[in-house]
PLY file of the C-alpha trace (Angstrom):
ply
format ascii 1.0
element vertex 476
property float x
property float y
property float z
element edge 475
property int vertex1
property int vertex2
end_header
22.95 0.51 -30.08
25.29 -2.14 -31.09
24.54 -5.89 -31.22
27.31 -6.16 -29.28
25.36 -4.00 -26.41
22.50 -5.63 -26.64
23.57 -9.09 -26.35
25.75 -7.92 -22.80
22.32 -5.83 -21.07
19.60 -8.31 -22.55
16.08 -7.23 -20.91
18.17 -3.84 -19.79
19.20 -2.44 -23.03
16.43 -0.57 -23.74
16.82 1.07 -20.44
20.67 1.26 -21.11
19.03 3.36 -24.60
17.12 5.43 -22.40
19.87 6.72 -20.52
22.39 7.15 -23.20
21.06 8.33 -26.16
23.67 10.54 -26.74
26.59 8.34 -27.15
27.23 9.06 -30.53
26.62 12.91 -30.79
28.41 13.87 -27.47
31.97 11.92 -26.85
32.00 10.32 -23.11
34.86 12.28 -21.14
36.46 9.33 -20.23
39.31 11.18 -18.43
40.15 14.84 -17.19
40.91 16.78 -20.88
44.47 17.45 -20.81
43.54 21.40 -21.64
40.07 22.59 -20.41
37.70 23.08 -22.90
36.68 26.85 -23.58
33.81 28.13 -21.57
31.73 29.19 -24.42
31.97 25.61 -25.80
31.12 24.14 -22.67
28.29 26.55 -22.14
26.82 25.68 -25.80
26.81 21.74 -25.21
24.76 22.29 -21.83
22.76 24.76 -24.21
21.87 21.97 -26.60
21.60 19.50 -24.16
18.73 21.33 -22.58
16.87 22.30 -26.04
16.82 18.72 -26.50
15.37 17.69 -23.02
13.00 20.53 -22.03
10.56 19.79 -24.96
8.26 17.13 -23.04
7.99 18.73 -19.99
7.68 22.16 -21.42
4.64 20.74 -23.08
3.40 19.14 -20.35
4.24 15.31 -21.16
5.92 14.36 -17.64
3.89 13.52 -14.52
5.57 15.75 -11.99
9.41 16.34 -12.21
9.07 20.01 -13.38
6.07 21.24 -11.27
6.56 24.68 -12.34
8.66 25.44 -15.45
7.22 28.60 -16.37
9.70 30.81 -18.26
9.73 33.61 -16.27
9.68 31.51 -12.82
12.87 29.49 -13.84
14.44 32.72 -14.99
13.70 34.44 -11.62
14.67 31.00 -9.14
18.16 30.49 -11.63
19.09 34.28 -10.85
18.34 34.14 -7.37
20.46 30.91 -7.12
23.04 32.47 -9.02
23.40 35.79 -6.53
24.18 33.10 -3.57
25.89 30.16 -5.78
28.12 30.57 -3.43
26.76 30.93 -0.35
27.51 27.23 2.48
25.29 27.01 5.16
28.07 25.66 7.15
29.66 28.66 7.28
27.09 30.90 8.50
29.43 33.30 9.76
30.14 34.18 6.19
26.99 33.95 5.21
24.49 34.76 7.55
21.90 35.28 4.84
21.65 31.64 4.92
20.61 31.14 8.50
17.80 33.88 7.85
16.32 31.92 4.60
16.94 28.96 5.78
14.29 29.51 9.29
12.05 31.60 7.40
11.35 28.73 5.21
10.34 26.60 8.09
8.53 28.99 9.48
6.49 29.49 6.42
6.62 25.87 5.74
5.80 25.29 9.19
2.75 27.83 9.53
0.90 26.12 6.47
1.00 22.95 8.21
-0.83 24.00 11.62
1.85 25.73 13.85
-0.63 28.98 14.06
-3.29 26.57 15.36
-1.37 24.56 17.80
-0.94 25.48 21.27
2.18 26.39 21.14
3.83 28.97 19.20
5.93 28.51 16.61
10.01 29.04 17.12
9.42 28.04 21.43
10.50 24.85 23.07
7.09 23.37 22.63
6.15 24.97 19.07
6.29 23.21 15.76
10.36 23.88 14.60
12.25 22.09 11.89
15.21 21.63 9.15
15.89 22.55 5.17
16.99 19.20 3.75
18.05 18.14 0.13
14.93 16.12 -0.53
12.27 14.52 0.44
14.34 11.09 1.47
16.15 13.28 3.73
13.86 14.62 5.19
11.87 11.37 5.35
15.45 9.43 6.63
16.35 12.41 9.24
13.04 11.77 11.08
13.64 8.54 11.53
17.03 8.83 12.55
15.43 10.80 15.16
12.71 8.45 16.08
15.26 6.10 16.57
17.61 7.82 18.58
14.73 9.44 20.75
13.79 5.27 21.56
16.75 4.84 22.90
17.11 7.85 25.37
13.71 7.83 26.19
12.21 4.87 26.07
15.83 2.56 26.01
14.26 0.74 22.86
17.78 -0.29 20.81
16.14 -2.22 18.27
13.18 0.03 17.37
10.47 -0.72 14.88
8.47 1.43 12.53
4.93 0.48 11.50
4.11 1.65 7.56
1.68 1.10 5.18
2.53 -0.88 2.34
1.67 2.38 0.58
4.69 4.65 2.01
7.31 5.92 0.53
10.35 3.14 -0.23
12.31 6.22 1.92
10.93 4.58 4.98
12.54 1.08 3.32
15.59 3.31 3.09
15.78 4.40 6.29
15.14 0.86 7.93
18.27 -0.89 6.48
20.36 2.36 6.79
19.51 2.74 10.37
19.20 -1.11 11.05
15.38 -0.58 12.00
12.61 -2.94 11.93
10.15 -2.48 9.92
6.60 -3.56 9.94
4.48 -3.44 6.49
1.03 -3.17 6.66
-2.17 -2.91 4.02
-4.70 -0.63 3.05
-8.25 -0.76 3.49
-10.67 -1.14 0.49
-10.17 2.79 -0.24
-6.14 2.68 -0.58
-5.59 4.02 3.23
-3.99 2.59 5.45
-5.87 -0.36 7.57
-5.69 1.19 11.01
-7.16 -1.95 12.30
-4.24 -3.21 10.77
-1.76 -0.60 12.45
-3.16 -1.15 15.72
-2.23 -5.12 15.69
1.58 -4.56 14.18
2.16 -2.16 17.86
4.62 -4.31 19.91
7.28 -3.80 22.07
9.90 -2.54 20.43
7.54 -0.17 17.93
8.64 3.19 17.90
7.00 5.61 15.15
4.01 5.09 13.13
3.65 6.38 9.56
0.99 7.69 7.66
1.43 9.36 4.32
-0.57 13.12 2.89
-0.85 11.67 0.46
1.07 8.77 -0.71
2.92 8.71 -3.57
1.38 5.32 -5.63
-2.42 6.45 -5.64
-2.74 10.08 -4.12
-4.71 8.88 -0.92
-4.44 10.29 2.57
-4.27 7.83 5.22
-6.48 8.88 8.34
-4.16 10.43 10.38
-6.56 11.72 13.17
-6.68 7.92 14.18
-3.35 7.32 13.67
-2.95 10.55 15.91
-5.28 8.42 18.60
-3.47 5.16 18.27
0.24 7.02 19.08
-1.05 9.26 22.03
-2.58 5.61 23.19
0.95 3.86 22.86
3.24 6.59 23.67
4.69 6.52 19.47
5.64 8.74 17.64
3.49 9.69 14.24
5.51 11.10 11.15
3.31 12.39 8.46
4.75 12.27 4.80
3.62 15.16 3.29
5.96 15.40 0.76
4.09 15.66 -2.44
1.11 16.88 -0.72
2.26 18.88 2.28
2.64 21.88 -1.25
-1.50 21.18 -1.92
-3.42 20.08 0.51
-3.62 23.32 2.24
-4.94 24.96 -0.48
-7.36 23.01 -1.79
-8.49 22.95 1.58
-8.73 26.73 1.27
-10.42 26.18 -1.81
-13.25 23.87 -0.76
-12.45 20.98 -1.22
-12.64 18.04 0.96
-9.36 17.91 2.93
-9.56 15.77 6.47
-6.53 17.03 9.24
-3.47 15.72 8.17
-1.01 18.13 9.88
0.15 19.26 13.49
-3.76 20.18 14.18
-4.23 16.59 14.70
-3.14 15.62 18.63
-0.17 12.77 18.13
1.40 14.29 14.67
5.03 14.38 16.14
6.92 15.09 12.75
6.55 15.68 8.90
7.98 15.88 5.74
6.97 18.42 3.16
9.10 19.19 -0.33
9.15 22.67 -1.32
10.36 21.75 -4.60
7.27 20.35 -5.73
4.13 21.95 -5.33
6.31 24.82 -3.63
7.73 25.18 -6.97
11.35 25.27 -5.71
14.24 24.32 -7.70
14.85 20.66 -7.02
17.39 19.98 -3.81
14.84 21.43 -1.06
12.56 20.01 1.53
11.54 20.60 5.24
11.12 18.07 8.37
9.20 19.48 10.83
8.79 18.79 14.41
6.48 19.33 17.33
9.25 20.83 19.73
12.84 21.55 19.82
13.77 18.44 22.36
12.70 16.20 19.70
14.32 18.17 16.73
17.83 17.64 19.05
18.10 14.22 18.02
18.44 14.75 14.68
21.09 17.05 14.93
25.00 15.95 15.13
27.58 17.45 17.37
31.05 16.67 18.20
33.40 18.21 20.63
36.87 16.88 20.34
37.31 16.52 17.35
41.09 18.24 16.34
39.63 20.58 14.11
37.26 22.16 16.60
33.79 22.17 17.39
31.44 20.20 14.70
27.69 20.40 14.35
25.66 19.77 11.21
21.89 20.18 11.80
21.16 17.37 8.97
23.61 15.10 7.21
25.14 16.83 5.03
28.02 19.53 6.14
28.70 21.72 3.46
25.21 22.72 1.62
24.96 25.33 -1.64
22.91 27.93 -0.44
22.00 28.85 -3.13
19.59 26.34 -3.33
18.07 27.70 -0.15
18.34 31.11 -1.21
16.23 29.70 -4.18
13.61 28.51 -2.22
12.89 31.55 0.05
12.77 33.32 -3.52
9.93 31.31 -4.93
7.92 30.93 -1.32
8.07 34.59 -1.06
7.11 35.38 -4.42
4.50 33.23 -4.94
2.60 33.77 -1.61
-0.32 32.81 -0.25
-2.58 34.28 -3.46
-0.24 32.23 -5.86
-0.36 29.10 -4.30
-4.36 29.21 -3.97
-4.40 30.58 -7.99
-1.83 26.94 -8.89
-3.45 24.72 -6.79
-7.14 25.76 -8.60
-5.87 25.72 -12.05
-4.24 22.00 -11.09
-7.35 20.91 -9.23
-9.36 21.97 -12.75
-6.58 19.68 -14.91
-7.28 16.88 -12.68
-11.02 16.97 -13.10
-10.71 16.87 -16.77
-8.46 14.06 -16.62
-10.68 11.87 -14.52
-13.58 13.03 -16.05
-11.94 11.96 -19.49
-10.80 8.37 -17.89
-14.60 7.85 -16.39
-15.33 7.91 -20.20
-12.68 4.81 -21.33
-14.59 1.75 -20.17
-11.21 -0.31 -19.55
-9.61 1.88 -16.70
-10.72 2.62 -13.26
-9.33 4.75 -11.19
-7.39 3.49 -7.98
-8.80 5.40 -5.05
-10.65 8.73 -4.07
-7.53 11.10 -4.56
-7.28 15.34 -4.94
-4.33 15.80 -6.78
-1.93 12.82 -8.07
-3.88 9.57 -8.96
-3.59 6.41 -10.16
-5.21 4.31 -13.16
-5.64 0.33 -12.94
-7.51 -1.76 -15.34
-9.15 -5.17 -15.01
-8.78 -6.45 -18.69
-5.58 -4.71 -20.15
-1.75 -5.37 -19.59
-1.20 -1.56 -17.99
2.23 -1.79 -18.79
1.96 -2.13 -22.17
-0.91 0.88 -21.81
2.49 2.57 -20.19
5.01 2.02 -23.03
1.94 3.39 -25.43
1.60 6.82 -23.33
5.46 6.66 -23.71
5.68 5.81 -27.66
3.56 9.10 -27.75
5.70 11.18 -25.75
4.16 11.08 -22.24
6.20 10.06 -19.35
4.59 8.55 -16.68
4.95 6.31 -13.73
3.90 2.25 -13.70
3.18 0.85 -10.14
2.56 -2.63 -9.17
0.43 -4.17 -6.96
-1.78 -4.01 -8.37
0.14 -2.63 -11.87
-1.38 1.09 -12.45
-0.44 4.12 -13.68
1.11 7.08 -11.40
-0.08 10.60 -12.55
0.99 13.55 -10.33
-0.68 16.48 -12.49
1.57 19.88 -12.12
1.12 23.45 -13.91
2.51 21.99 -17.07
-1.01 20.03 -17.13
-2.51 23.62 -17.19
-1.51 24.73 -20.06
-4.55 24.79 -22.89
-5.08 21.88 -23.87
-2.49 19.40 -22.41
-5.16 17.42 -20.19
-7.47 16.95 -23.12
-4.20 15.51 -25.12
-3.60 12.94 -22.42
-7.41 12.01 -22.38
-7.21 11.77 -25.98
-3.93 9.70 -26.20
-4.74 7.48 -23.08
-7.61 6.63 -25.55
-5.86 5.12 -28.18
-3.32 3.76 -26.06
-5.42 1.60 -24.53
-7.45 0.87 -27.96
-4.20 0.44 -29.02
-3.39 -2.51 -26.33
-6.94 -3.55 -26.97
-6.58 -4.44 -30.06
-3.44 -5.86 -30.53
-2.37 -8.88 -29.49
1.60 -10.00 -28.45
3.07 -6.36 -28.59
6.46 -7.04 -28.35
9.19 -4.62 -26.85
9.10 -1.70 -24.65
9.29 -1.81 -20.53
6.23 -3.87 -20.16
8.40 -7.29 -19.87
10.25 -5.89 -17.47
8.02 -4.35 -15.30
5.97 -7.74 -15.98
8.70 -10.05 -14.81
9.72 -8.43 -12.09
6.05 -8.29 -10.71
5.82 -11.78 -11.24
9.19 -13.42 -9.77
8.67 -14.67 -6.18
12.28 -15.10 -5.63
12.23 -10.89 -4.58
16.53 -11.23 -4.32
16.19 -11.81 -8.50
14.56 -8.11 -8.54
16.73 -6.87 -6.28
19.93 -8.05 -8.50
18.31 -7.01 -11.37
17.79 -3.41 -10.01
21.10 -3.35 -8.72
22.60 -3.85 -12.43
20.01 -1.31 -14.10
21.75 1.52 -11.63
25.46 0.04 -12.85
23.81 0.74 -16.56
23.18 4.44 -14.98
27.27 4.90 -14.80
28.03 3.19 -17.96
29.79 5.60 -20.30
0 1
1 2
2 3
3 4
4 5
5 6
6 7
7 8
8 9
9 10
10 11
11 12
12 13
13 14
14 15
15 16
16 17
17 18
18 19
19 20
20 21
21 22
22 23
23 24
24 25
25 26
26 27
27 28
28 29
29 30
30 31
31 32
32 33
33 34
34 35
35 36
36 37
37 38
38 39
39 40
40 41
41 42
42 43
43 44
44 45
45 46
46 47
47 48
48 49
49 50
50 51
51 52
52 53
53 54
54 55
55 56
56 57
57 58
58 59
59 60
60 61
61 62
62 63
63 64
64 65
65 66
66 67
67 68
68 69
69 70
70 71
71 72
72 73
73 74
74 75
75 76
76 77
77 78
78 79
79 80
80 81
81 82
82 83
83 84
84 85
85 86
86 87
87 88
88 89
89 90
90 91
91 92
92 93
93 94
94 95
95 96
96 97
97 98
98 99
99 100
100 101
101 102
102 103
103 104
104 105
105 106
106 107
107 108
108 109
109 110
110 111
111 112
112 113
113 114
114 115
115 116
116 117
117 118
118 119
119 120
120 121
121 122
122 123
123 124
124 125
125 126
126 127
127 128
128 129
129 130
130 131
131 132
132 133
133 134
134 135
135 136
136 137
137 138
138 139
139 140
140 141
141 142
142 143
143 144
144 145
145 146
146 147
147 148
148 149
149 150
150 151
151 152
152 153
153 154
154 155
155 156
156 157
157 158
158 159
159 160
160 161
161 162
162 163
163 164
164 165
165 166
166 167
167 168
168 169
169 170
170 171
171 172
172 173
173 174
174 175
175 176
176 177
177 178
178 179
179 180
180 181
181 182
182 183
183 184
184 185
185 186
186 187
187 188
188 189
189 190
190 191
191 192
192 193
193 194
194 195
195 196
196 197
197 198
198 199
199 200
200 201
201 202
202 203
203 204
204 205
205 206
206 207
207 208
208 209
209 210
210 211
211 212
212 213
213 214
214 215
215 216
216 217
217 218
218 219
219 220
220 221
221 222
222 223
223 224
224 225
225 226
226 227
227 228
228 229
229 230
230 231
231 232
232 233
233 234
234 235
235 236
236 237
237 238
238 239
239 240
240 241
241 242
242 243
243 244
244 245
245 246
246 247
247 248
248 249
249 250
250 251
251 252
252 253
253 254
254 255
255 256
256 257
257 258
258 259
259 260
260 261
261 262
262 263
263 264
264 265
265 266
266 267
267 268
268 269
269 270
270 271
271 272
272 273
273 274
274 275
275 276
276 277
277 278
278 279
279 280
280 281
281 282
282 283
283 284
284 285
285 286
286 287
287 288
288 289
289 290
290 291
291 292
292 293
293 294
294 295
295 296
296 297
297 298
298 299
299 300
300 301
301 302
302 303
303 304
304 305
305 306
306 307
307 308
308 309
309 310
310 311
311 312
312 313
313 314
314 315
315 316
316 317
317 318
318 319
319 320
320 321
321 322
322 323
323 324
324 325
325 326
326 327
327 328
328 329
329 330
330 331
331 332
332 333
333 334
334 335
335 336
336 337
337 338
338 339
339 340
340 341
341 342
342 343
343 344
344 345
345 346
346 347
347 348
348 349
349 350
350 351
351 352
352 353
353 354
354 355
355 356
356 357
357 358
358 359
359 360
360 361
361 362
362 363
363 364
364 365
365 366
366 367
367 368
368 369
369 370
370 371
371 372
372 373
373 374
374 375
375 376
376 377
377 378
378 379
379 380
380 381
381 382
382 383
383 384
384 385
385 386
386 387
387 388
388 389
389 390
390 391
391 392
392 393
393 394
394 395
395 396
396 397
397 398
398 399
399 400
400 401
401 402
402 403
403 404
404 405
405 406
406 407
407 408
408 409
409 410
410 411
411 412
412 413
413 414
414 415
415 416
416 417
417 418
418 419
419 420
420 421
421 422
422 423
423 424
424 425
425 426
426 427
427 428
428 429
429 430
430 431
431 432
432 433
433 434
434 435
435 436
436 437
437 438
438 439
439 440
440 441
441 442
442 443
443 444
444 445
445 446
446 447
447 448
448 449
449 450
450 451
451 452
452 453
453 454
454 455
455 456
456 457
457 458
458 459
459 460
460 461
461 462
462 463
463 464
464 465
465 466
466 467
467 468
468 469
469 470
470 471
471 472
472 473
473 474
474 475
């Protein structure tokens, strides 16, 4: 990077490094090429682009992202996106197929999470029903959407509010200023739940949806929905459950043995959820489910209009056009793996994130944050844990650094399975943190920035400054 650079982005040029690295060995199409380049060409620079990227999460460096990655896997989801690539759901009268994938994975989706042992059967008025979105913030920003609109018409609440736990998802942030929402932020109690005491007080007037999270994203917790469940029926709210990174696990590590407490549609109140198939469901990314408890409540999320000059409209989540092939994708891998696959991932993941914790109990500086199955978190009373974070990073891991308290994010996937790879992150979390330990004023790396930003009080500063590390994002 030139001097140049780095006197314009300051604190952001080594993100601005991060993103571009390839300035120099690939030129920046700056306009449309005035011939197209030839296929083959084309094909080869994706080619080396990936043989450059794939290394670290082949080898099991990244916390989540790929949650699969097996060879054969990706070869089987790529060809089965390829035979519908072109394949739009909004246009299911040429391609029907879609419509059939697309309510098979909520079904299945739908049965893990407690349809079969509600009282009402799945795909009736009354029965769990739901949507394939892009993502988990869709899926996350089409439920409340709906909680909003179903305030209004049932309840005439225009100005609703959602209660959440400082712990959920910045989605649920998302959704409040899209939607012009209130929202209502509330802590966690000494185990990293949410404070239902807490909950209970923040119910007023105008609240509309409570949120609980299966588990939450910063520390791998599950808040206790049954008495969240309690506290909605009590108030006439709705509950959404965030299941995303969970909603893949839970089930069976319940099935395995392990200590699971309801977090689904078998606890009374749970009105909606959110569950990504393309992590632990091992999807290609650009799939996720909401789920409902009944169709009346599903109708408010959809979108109709019917005068519009170019006919009748209706899009069942926000986007129109969708590629199908992602869809077709997902009913690939959900099928294929089955029941007996998912129980064989989930134990081999469940015995990676033993050894990992079992490693950190032995490193006297870190502590883990919360009791947590799957993902967890790492905090430390003594050390600077973003420095500990650009360490894992100088040797190749990448990871996620929270705040508030500043931790570590780890959301162990199969790549942790592989022989080996959990002992190598025991072993290099080690010396990272002897590393940190031992040396005093380590300069460089994202620990000042994730270090000033936790400390400015002024939160409009962070906000700028986020702003202009998503303009470095489009730089060329």
């Amino acid at each position: 990077m030139s001097h140049e650079v780095e006197e314009e982005l300051g604190l952001l040029a080594p993100i601005d490094q991060m993103m571009h690295p390839y300035r120099e060995r690939f030129p920046a199409n700056r306009k449309l090429p005035a011939a197209g380049r030839p296929r083959a060409e084309v094909l080869a620079e994706l080619a080396e682009l990936r043989a450059i990227e794939e290394g670290r999460w082949k080898q099991g460096y990244a916390s989540g992202s790929v949650y699969h990655g097996d060879d054969e896997h990706v070869k089987f989801v790529t060809e089965a996106y390829a035979l519908q690539s072109q394949a739009n759901q909004l246009h299911s009268d040429l391609w029907p197929s879609a419509a059939k994938f697309e309510a098979e994975i909520v079904a299945m989706t739908a049965n893990m999470l407690g349809a079969d042992r509600t009282t009402a059967p799945f795909g009736t008025p009354e029965g769990i029903c739901g949507s394939v979105t892009s993502g988990g913030s869709e899926s996350i920003l089409l439920a409340m959407k709906t909680a909003r609109d179903w305030a209004e018409a049932k309840r005439g609440i225009r100005d609703g509010e959602i209660v959440v736990p400082i712990s959920a998802h910045a989605a649920f942030h998302k959704a409040a200023q899209y939607f012009r929402m209130g929202l209502k932020i509330v802590p966690l109690d000494d185990a990293l739940r949410v404070d239902v005491n807490a909950v209970a007080d923040a119910i007023g007037p105008n609240t509309i949806a409570l949120v609980g999270s299966a588990v939450n994203f910063p520390y791998g917790t599950i808040d206790p929905i049954d008495q969240l469940g309690e506290l909605a029926q009590q108030h006439g709210l709705l509950l959404h459950i965030d299941g995303c990174l969970g909603g893949y696990f839970l089930p069976w590590a319940e099935k395995l043995g392990r200590d699971v407490p309801p977090f689904d549609f078998r606890v009374p109140g749970v009105t909606s959820m959110s569950c990504d198939t393309h992590k632990y469901g091992y999807a290609p990314k650009g799939t996720s489910v909401v789920l409902y408890r009944g169709q009346e409540l599903r109708h408010f999320q959809y979108f109709t209009t019917s005068d519009w000059p170019g006919g009748l409209y209706y899009s069942p989540t926000f986007s129109g056009s969708r590629p199908g092939g992602l869809s077709a994708a997902c009913w690939a891998a959900l099928v294929s793996i089955g029941e007996q696959g998912y129980l064989e991932a989930t134990r081999r993941i469940l015995a990676a994130v033993d050894a990992m914790k079992q490693g950190i109990a032995g490193i006297p500086e870190l502590h883990l944050l919360g009791n947590s199955l799957g993902p967890f978190a790492i905090g430390s009373a003594s050390l600077d844990m973003y420095q500990v974070l650009d360490q894992m990073s100088a040797r190749g891991w990448a990871l996620t650094g929270l705040q508030h308290p500043a931790g570590i994010h780890v959301s162990p996937t199969l790549r942790q399975t592989q022989p080996g790879v959990a002992e190598r992150f025991v072993q290099d979390l080690g010396e990272a943190v002897a590393f940190v330990r031992d040396t005093p004023n380590i300069e460089g790396g994202m620990a000042p920035i994730y270090g000033m930003a936790a400390a400015i009080p002024d939160r409009s500063i962070v906000h700028d400054m986020l702003k202009q590390v998503m303009d470095v994002y489009y730089r060329l």
